[in-house]
C-alpha positions in Angstrom: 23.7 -29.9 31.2 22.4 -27.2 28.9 24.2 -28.0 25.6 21.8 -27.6 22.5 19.1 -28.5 23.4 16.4 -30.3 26.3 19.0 -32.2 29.1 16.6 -34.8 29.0 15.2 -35.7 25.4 17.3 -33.3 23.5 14.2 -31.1 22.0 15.5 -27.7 20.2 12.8 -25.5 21.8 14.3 -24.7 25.8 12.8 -23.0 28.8 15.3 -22.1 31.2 15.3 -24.0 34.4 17.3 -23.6 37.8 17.7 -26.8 39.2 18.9 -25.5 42.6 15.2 -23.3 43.4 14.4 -20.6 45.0 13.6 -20.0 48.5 9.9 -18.8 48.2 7.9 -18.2 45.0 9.2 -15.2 42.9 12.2 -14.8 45.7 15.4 -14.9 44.0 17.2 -18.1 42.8 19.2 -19.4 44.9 21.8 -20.2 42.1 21.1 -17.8 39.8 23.7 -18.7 37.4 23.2 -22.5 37.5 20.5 -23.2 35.0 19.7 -26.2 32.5 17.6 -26.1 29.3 14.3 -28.4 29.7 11.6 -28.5 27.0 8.6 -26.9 28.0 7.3 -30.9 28.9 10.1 -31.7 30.7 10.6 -28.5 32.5 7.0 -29.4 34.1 8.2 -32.9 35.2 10.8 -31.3 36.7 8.6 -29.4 39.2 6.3 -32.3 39.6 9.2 -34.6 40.6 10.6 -31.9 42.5 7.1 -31.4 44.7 6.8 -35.8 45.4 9.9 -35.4 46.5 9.3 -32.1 49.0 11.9 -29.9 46.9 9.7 -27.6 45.2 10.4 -25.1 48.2 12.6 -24.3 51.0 11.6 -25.0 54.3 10.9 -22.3 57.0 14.4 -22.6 59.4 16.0 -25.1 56.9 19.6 -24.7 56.2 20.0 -24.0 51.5 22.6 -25.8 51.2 21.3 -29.4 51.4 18.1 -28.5 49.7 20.3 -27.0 46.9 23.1 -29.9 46.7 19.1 -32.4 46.7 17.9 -30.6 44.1 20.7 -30.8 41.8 21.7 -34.8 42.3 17.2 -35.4 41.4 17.9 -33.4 37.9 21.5 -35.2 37.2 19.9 -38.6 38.5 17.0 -38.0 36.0 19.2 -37.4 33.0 21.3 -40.7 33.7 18.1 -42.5 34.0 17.7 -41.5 30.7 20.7 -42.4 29.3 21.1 -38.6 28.7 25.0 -37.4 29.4 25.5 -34.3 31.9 27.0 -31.9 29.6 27.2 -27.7 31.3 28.3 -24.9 28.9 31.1 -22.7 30.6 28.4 -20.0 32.3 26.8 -22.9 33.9 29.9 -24.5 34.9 30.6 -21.4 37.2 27.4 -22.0 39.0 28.1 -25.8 39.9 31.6 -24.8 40.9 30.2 -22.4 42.9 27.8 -24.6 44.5 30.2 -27.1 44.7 32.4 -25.3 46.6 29.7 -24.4 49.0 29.2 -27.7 49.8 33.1 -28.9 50.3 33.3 -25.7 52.5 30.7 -27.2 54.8 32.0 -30.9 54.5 35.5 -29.6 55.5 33.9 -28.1 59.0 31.5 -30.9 59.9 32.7 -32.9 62.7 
């Protein structure tokens, strides 16, 4: 999703944003690896979408790995919306796998 330039309008100049959050402000990333390139625009959109939608932080006794699997599908669902394709360099790959793998780890012990 990072390619060259914004994920969502394709703009050369890129802030660096991780789609899956952090925990609290200035705590660590939560997929620290796992970042896309937004224009300095669309990188505040993100975080405004992200607070309508009561993702811009985790909640006190809430389990990540939802909130980070949430996150991820309102950034991919944005950049279909906009006809935009989901494209990850390599690095970023590893962080989706990893998260990814998270998830079917919990899937595959859910009743």
């Amino acid at each position: 999703m990072t390619g060259s330039g914004c994920a969502w309008c394709g703009a050369r100049v890129v802030e660096h944003h991780h789609p899956s959050g952090r925990v609290e402000p200035n705590g660590p990333y939560l997929d620290g690896e796992l970042v896309i390139a937004l224009c300095k625009a669309h990188h505040a959109l993100a975080h405004v979408m992200l607070r309508r939608l009561g993702l811009d932080w985790l909640p006190v006794a809430t389990p990540p790995l939802p909130y980070r699997v949430r996150r991820l599908a309102v950034h991919v669902g944005h950049a279909a919306s906009l006809g935009r394709p989901v494209v990850f360099e390599p690095a970023v790959a590893w962080g989706l796998h990893a998260l990814l793998l998270d998830a079917a780890d919990l899937l595959a012990v859910a009743p």
